[in-house]
MMTF fields as JSON, N, C-alpha, C and O atoms, coordinates in Angstrom:
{
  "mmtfVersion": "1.0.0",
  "mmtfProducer": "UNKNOWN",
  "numBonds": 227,
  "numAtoms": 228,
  "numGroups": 57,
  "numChains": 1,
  "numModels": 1,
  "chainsPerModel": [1],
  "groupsPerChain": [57],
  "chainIdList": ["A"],
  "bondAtomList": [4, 2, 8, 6, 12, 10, 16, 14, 20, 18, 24, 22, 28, 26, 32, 30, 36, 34, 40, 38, 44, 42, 48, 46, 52, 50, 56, 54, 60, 58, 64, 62, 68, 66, 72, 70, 76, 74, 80, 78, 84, 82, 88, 86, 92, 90, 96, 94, 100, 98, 104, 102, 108, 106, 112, 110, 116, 114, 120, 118, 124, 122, 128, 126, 132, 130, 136, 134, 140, 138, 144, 142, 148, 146, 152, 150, 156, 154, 160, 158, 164, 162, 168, 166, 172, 170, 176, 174, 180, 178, 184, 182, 188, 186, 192, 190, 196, 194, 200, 198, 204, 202, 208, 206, 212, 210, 216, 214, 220, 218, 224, 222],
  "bondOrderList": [1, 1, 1, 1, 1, 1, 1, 1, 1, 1, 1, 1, 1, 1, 1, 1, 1, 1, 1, 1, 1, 1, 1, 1, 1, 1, 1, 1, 1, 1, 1, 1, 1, 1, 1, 1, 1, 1, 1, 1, 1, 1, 1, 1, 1, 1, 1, 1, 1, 1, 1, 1, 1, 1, 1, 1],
  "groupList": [{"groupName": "UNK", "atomNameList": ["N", "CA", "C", "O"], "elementList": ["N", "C", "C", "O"], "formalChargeList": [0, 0, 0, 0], "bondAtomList": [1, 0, 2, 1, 3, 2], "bondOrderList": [1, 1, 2], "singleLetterCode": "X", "chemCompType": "L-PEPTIDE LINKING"}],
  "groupTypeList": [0, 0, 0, 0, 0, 0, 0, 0, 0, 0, 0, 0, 0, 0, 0, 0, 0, 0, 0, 0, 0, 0, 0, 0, 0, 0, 0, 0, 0, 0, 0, 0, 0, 0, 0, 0, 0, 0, 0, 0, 0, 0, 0, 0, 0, 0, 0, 0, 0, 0, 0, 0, 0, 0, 0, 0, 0],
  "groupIdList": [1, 2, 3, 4, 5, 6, 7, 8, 9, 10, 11, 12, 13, 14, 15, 16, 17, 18, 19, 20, 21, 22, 23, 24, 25, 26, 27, 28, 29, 30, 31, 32, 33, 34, 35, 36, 37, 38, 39, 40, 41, 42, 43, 44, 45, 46, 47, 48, 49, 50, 51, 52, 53, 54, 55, 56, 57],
  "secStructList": [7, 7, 7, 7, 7, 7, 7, 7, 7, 2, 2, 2, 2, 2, 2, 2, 2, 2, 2, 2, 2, 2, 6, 6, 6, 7, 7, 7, 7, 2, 2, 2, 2, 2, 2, 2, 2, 2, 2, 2, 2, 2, 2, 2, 2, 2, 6, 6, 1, 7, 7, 7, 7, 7, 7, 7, 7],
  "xCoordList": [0.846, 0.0, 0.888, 1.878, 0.315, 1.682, 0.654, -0.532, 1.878, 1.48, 1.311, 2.001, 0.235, -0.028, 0.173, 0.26, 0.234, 0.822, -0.823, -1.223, -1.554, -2.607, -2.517, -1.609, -3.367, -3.43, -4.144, -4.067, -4.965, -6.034, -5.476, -4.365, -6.884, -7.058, -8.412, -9.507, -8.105, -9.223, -10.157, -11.26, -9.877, -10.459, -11.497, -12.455, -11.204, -11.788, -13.188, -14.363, -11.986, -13.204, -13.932, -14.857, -14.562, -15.395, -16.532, -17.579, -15.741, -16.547, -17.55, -18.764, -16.97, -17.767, -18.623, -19.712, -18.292, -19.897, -20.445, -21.627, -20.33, -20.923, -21.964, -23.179, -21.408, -22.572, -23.752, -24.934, -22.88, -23.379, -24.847, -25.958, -24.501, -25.315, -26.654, -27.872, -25.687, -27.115, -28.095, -29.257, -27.886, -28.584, -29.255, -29.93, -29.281, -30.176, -31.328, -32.236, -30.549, -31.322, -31.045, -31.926, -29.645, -28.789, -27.821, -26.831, -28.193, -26.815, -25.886, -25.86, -25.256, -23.871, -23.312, -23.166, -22.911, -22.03, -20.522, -20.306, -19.544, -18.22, -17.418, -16.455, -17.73, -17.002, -17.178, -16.469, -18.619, -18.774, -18.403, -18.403, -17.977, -17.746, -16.274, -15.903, -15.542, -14.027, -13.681, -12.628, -14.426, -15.089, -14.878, -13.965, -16.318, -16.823, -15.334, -15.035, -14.539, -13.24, -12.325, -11.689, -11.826, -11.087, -11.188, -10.289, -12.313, -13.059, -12.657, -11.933, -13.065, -12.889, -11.469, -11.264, -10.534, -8.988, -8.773, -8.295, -8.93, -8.569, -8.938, -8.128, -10.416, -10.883, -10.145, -10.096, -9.491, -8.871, -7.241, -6.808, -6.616, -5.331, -5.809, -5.317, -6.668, -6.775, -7.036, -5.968, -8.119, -7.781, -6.521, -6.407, -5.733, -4.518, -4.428, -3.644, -5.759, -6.02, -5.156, -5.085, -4.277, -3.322, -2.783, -3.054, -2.099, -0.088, -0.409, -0.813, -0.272, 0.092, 1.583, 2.486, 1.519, 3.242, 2.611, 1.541, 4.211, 3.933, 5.092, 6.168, 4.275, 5.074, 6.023, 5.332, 7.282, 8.135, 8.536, 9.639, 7.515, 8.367, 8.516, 9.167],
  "yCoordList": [-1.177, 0.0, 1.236, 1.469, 1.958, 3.433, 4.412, 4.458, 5.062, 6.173, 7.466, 7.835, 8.421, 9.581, 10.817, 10.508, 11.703, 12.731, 13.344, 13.933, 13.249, 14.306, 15.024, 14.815, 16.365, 16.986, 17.391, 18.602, 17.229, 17.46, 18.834, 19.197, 19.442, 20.524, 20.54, 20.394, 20.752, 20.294, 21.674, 21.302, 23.091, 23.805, 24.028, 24.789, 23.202, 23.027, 21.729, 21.673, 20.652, 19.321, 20.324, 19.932, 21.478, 22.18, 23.171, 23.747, 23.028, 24.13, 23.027, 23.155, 22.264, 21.258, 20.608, 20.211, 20.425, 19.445, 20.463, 20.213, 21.916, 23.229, 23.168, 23.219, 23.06, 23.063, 22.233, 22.56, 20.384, 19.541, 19.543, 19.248, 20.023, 20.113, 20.918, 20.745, 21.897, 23.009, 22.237, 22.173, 21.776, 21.252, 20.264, 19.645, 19.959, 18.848, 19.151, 18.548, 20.821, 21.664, 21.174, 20.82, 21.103, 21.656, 22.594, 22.63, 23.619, 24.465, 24.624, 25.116, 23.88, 23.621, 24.847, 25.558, 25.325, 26.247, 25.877, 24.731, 26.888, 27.037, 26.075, 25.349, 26.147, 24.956, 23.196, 22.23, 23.403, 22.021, 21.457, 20.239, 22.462, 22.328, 21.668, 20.568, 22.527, 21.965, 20.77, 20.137, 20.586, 19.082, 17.994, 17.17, 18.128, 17.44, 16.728, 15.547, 18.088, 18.214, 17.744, 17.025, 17.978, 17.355, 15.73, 14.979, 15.402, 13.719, 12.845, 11.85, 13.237, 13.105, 13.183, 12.506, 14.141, 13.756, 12.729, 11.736, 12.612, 11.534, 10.007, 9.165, 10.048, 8.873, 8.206, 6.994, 9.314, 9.336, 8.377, 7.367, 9.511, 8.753, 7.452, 6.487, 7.101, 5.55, 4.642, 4.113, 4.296, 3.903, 3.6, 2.859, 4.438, 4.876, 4.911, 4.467, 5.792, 6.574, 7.445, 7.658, 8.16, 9.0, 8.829, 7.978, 9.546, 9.843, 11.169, 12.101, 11.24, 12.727, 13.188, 12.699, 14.509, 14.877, 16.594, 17.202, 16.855, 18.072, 18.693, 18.252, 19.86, 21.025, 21.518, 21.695, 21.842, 22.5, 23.252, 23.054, 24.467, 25.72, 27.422, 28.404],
  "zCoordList": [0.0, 0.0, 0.0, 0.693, -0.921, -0.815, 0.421, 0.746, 0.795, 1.637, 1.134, 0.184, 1.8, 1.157, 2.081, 3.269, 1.898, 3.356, 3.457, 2.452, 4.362, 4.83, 5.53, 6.334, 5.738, 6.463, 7.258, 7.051, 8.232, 9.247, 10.017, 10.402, 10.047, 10.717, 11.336, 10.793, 12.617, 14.094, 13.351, 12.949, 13.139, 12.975, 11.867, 12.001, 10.597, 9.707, 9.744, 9.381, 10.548, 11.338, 12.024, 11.312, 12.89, 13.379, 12.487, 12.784, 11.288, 10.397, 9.601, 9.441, 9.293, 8.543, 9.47, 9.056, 10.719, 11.534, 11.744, 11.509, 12.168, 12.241, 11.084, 11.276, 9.937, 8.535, 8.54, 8.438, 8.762, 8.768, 9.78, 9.342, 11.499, 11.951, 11.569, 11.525, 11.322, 10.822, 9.824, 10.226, 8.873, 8.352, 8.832, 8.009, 9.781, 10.503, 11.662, 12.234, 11.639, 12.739, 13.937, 14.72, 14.214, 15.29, 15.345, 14.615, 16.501, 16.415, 17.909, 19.037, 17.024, 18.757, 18.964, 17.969, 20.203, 20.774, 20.105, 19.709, 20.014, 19.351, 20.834, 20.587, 21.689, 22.422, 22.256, 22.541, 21.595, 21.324, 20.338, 20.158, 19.448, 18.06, 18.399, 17.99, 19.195, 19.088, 20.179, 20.102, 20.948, 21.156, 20.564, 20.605, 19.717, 18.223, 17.493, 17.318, 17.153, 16.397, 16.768, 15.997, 18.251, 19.123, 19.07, 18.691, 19.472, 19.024, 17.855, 17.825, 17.267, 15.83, 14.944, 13.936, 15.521, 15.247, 16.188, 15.641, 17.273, 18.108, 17.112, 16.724, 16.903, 16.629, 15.481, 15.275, 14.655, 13.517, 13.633, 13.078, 14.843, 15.202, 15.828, 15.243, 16.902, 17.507, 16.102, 15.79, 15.159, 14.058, 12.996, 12.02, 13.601, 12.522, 11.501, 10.662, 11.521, 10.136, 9.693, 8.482, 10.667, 10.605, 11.734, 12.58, 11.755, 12.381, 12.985, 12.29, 13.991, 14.499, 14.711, 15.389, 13.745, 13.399, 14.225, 14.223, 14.939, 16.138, 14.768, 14.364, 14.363, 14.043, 15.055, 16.058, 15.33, 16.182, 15.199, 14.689, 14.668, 14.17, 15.437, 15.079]
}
């Protein structure tokens, strides 16, 4: 299997369930959102769906 470099951003995972919800006629508070986001990269790395790489710039 080849490898591909992704990039996840918790802040963007918040904008998109933000949408998503709305359309279902929910509207979460901006803390729940990064929650939600927080969750959801996690769920991502336990899977090892991805790799968590720490920028040190």
């Amino acid at each position: 299997m080849r490898e591909i470099e992704v990039f996840i951003d918790t802040e963007e995972i918040a904008e998109f369930f933000f949408h998503e919800l709305m359309k279902r006629g929910y509207v979460p508070s901006e803390e729940e959102l990064e929650e939600i986001a927080d969750i959801t990269f996690e769920y991502l790395i336990e899977k090892s769906i991805i790799d968590e790489e720490v920028n040190e710039e």
